[in-house]
C-alpha positions in Angstrom: -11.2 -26.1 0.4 -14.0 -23.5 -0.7 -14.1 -19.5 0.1 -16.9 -20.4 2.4 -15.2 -23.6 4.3 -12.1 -21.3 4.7 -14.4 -18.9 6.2 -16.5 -20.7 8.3 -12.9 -21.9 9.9 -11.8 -18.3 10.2 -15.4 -17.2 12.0 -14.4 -19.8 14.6 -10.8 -19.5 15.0 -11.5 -15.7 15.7 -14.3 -16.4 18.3 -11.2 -17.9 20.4 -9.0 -14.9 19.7 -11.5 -11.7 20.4 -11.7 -10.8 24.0 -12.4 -7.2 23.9 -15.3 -5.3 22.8 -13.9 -3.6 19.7 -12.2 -6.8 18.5 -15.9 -8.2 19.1 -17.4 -5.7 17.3 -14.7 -6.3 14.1 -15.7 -10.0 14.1 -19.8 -9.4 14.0 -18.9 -7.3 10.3 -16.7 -10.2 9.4 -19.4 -12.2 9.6 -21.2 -9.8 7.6 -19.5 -10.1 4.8 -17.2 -13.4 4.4 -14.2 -13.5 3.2 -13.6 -11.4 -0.7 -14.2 -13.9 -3.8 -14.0 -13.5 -7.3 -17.9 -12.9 -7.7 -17.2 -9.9 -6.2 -16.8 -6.5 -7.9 -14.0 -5.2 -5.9 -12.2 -8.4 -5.8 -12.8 -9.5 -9.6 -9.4 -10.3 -10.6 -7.5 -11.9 -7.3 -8.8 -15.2 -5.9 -7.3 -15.7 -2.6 -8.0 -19.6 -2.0 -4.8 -20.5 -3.4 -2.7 -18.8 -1.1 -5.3 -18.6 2.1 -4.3 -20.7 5.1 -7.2 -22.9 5.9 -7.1 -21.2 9.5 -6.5 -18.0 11.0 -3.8 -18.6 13.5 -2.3 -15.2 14.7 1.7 -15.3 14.4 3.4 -16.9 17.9 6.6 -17.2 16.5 9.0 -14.5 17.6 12.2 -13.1 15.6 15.1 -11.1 16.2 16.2 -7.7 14.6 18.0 -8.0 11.4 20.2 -5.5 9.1 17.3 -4.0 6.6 17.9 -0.8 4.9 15.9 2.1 6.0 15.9 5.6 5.8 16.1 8.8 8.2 17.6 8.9 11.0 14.4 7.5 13.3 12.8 4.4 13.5 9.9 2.1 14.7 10.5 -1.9 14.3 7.8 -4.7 14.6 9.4 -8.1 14.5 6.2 -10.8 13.6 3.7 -8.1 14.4 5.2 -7.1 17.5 6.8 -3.7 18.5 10.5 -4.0 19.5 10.7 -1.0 21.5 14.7 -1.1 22.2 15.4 -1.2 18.6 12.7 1.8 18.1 14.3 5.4 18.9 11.9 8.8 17.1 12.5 12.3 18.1 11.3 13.4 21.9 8.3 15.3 20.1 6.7 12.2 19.1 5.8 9.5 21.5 5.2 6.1 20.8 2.3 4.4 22.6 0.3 1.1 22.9 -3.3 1.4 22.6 -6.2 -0.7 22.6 -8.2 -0.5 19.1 -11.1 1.7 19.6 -13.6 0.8 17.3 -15.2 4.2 17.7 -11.7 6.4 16.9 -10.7 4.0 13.5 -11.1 5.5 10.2 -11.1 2.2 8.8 -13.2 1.7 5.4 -16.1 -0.4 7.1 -16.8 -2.4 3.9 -12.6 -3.8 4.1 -12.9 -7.2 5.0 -9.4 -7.8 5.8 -9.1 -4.5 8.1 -12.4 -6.2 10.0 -10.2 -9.2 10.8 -7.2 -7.1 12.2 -9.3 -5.5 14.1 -11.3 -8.7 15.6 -7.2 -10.0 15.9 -5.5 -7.1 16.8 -3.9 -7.3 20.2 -1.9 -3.6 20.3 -2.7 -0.5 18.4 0.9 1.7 17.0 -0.4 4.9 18.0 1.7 8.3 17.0 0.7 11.9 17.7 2.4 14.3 16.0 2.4 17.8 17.5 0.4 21.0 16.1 3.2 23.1 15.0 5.7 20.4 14.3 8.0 20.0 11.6 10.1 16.6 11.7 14.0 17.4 10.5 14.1 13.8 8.9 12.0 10.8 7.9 10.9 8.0 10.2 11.2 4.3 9.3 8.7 2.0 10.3 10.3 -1.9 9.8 7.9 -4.6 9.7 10.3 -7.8 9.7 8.8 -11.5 9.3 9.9 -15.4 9.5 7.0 -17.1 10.7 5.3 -19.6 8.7 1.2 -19.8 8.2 -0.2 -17.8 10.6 -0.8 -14.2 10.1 0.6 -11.0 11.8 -1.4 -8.1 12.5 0.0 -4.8 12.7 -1.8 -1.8 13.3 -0.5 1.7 13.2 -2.5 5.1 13.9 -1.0 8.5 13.7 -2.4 11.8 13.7 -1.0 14.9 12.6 -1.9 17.8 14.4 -2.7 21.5 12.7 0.0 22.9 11.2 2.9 19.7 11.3 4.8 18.3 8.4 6.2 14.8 8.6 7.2 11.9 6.3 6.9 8.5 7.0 8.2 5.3 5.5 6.5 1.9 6.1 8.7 -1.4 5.3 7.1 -4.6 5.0 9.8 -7.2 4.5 10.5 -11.3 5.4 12.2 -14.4 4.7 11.7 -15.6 0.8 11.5 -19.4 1.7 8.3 -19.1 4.1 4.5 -18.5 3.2 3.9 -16.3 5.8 0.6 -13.8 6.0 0.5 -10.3 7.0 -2.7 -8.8 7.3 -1.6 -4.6 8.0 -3.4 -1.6 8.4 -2.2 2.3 8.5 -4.7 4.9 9.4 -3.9 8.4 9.2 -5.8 11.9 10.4 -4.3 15.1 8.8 -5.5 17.8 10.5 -5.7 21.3 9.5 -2.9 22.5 7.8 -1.1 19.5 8.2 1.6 17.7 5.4 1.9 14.0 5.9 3.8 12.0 3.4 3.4 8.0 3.7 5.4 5.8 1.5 4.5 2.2 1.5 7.4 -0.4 0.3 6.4 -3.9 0.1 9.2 -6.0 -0.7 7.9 -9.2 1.4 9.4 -12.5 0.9 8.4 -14.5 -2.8 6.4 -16.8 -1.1 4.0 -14.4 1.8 0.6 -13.5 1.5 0.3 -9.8 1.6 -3.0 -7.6 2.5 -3.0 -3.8 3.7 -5.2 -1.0 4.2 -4.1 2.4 4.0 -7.0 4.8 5.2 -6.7 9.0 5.5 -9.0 11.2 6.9 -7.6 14.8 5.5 -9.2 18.2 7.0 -9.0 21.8 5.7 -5.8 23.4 4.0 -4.3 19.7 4.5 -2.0 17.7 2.5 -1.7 13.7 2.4 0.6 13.0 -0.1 0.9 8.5 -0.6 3.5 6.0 -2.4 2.4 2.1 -2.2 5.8 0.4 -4.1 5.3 -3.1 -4.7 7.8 -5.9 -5.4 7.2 -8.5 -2.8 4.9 -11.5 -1.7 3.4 -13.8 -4.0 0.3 -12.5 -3.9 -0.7 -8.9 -2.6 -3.4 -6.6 -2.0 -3.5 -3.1 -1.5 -6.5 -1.4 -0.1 -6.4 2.7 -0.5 -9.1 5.0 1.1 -8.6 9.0 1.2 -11.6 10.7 2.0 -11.2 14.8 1.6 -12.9 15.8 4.8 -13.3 19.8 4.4 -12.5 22.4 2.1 -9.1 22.4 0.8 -8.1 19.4 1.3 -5.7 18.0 -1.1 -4.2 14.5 -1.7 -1.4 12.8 -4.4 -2.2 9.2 -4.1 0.6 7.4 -6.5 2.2 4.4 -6.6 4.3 1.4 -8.9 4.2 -2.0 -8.7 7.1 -4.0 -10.4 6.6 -7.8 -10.6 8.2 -10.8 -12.2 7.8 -14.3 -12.0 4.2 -15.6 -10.7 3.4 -12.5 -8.6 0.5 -11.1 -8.6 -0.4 -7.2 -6.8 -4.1 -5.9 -6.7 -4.4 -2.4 -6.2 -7.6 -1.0 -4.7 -8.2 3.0 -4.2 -11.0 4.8 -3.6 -10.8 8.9 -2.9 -13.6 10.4 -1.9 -14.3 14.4 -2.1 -16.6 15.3 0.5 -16.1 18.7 0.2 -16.2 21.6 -2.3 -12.7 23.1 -3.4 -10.6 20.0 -2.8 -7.8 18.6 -4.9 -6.8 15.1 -5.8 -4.0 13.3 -8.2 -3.7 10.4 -9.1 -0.3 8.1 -10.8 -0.1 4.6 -10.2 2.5 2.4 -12.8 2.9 -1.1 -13.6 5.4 -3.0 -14.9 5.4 -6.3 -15.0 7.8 -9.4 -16.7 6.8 -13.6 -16.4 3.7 -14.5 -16.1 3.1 -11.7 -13.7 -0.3 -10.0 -13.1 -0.9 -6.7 -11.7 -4.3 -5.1 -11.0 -5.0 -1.8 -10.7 -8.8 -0.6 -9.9 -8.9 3.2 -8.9 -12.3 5.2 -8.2 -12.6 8.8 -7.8 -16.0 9.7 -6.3 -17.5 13.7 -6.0 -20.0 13.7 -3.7 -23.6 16.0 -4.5 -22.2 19.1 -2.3 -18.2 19.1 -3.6 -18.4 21.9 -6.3 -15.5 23.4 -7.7 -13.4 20.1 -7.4 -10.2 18.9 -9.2 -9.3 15.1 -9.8 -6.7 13.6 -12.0 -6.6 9.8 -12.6 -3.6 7.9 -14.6 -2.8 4.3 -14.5 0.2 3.4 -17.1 0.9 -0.5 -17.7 4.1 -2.0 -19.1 4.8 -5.1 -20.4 8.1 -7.3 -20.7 6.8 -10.5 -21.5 4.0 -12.5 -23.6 2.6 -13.8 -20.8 2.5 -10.7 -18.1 -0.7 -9.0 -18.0 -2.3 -5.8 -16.6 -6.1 -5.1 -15.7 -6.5 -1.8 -15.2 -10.3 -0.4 -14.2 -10.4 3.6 -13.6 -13.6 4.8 -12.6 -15.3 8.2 -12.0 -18.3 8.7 -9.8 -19.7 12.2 -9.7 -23.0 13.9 -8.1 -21.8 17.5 -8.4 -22.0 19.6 -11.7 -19.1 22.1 -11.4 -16.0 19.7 -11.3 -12.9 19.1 -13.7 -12.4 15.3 -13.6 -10.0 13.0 -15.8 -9.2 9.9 -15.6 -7.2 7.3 -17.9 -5.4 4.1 -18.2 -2.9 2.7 -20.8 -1.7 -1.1 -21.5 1.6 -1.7 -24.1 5.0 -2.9 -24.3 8.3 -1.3 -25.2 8.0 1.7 -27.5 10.1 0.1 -30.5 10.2 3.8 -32.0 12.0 4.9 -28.6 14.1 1.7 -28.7 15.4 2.6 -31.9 15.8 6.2 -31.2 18.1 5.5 -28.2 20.1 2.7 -30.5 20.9 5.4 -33.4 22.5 7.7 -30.7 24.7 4.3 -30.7 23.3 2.4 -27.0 23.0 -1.1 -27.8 19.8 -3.1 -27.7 19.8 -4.2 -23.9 21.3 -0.5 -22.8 18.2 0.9 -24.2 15.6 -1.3 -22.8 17.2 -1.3 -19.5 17.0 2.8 -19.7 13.3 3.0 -21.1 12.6 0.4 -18.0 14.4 2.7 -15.7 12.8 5.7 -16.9 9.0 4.6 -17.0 9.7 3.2 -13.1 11.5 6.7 -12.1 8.2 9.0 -13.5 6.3 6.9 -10.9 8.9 7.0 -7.9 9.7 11.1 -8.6 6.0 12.0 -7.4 7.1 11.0 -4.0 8.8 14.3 -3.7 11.2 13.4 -1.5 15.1 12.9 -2.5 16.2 10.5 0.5 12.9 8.8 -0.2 13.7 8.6 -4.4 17.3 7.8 -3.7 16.1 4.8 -1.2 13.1 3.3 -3.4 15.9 3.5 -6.8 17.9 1.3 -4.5 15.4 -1.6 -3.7 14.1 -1.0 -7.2 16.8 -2.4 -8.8 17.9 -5.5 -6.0 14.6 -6.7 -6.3 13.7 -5.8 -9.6 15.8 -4.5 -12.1 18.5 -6.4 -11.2 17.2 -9.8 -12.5 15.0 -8.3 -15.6 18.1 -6.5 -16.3 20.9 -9.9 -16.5 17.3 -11.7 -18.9 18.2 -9.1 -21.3 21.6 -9.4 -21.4 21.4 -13.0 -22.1 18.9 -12.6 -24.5 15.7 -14.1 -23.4 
């Protein structure tokens, strides 16, 4: 079946499920736009009708809690798409509500096609507020857990962060390895002024889901948004990044790694906007990938005509284990103002021989040294998150679902 027969099924099957006016709304841009093909510029290097149901069936399966590593001492869980509020506990300053998606209040990137279908699909919104003045003592776990099989779960999470609160936030995405399950997420965030909000994405979804997210941040004066997206699950993913810079001062470090093996493949989308003069933005996102893995990265900064005296930094680093793993990597620079300091660049290459053998003449063997230059090119990329519970726990599921298995290949050799 065709892009176009899949979504002509999905127009239909999500006339049946929207019933309120903002889910409404979400379907009339669907069918806008269709769903994202290769003919597209933004969607180049992933084709998606290999791994697309031929219908858009929202999950009706439901699950039970099971053990999954988090960190922090609070929590939110969503078992298929579905809050479990007696397995949720956060501190009393933070309330956890239920919301209907209002269409007008989403800073959703109108022009994402998947976030249009969570919204059109979207029964309950996650909706946080974070006090002005508050400072959280520890970091809050938010569990998405998943064993269904075809359909697609939708969750949807909004928080706000009011003037002058600092809070980090860790969002899990993780499920059952023998089921091609779909999870279709989004995560918007408003930093308001003076406000520190730290997300950190982990996607570690079972081998055989199909995984799509948008992460979207609206950040206002003397605010900081600081975001990880780790990637070592699903079969096929796609991460969809939008910081926009609202007012001056502003400042964002939008970073990530993906670390893939086998027949994965992880498309990473970001776009940061500076709206305003006197903003600041960074940029690290690393790849390393072994099989016949693929890993995208496509990363635009754009200045916009009245954002003078703005900083931006741009790197995307690639490495490869294998003959047959391979990295597209498309940093891009769009700038209407004249006063800026920009840079941007990208780098592709396998295991520095030269560093290899430096590491062997101080007498580590072959495999000891590979296994610490893979180790130490992952751990530039996880250190930006700034946070040592955060490091500690994204080390961890770096090497069960990573390292661990690259690691025994070069010990036997291959």
């Amino acid at each position: 079946m065709n892009i176009n027969e899949i979504t002509n099924n999905y127009i239909s099957d999500l006339e049946a499920i929207a019933k309120t006016s903002s889910q409404k709304s979400s379907l009339e841009l669907f069918k806008e736009i269709g769903l994202p093909h290769t003919k597209m510029e933004d969607w180049i290097y992933t084709k998606l009708t290999d791994v697309l149901p031929t219908n858009y069936k929202k999950v009706s399966k439901t699950t039970i809690l099971k053990d999954v590593k988090v960190v922090g001492k609070y929590q939110i869980v969503t078992l298929n798409g579905k809050v479990s509020v007696a397995d949720s506990f956060l501190p009393d300053e933070i309330k956890l509500n239920l919301i209907e998606l209002d269409e007008e209040d989403a800073n959703d990137d109108k022009k994402d096609i998947f976030a249009r279908i969570n919204g059109a699909s979207c029964d309950e919104v996650i909706s946080l507020e974070i006090p002005k003045n508050y400072i959280c003592d520890d970091v809050i776990t938010l569990v998405h857990l998943s064993d269904f099989e075809g359909e697609f779960s939708n969750p949807r999470i909004h928080v706000t962060a009011a003037e002058l609160s600092e809070c980090t936030l860790v969002e899990v995405f993780t499920g059952a390895d023998e089921l091609k399950y779909n999870v279709n997420a989004v995560s918007n965030f408003k930093v308001l002024a003076g406000a520190k909000l730290t997300h950190t994405k982990v996607q570690i979804d079972g081998k055989s889901a199909f995984h799509v997210n948008s992460v979207n941040a609206d950040v206002h004066r003397d605010a900081h948004f600081n975001s990880f997206t780790f990637t070592t699950g699903a079969k096929k993913s796609r991460n969809n990044l939008t910081v926009r810079l609202q007012q001056e001062n502003a400042t964002c470090s939008v970073d990530g790694l993906y670390a893939l093996n086998g027949d994965q493949h992880s498309d990473n989308f970001s776009l940061i906007a500076h709206i305003k003069p006197h903003t600041e933005s960074s940029q690290l996102f690393k790849g390393v990938l072994n099989g016949s893995s693929r890993g995208v990265f496509t990363g635009k900064v754009l200045v916009c005509r009245d954002a003078q005296q703005v900083s931006s930094e741009q790197l995307n680093k690639n490495l490869l284990l294998s003959k047959k793993s391979h990295a597209d990597t498309r940093p891009q620079l769009e700038v209407y103002a004249d006063d800026v300091k920009c840079a941007h660049g990208a780098t592709v290459g396998q295991m520095s021989d030269e560093e290899a053998f430096y590491l062997q003449s101080r007498g580590l063997s072959k495999e000891r040294a590979q296994k610490l230059l893979i180790h130490a090119f992952c751990s530039e990329a996880i250190a930006k998150v700034n946070n040592e519970k955060v490091e500690t726990y994204l080390s961890e599921i770096l090497f069960e679902s990573f390292e661990k298995e690259v690691f025994e290949t070069l010990e036997q050799g291959q």
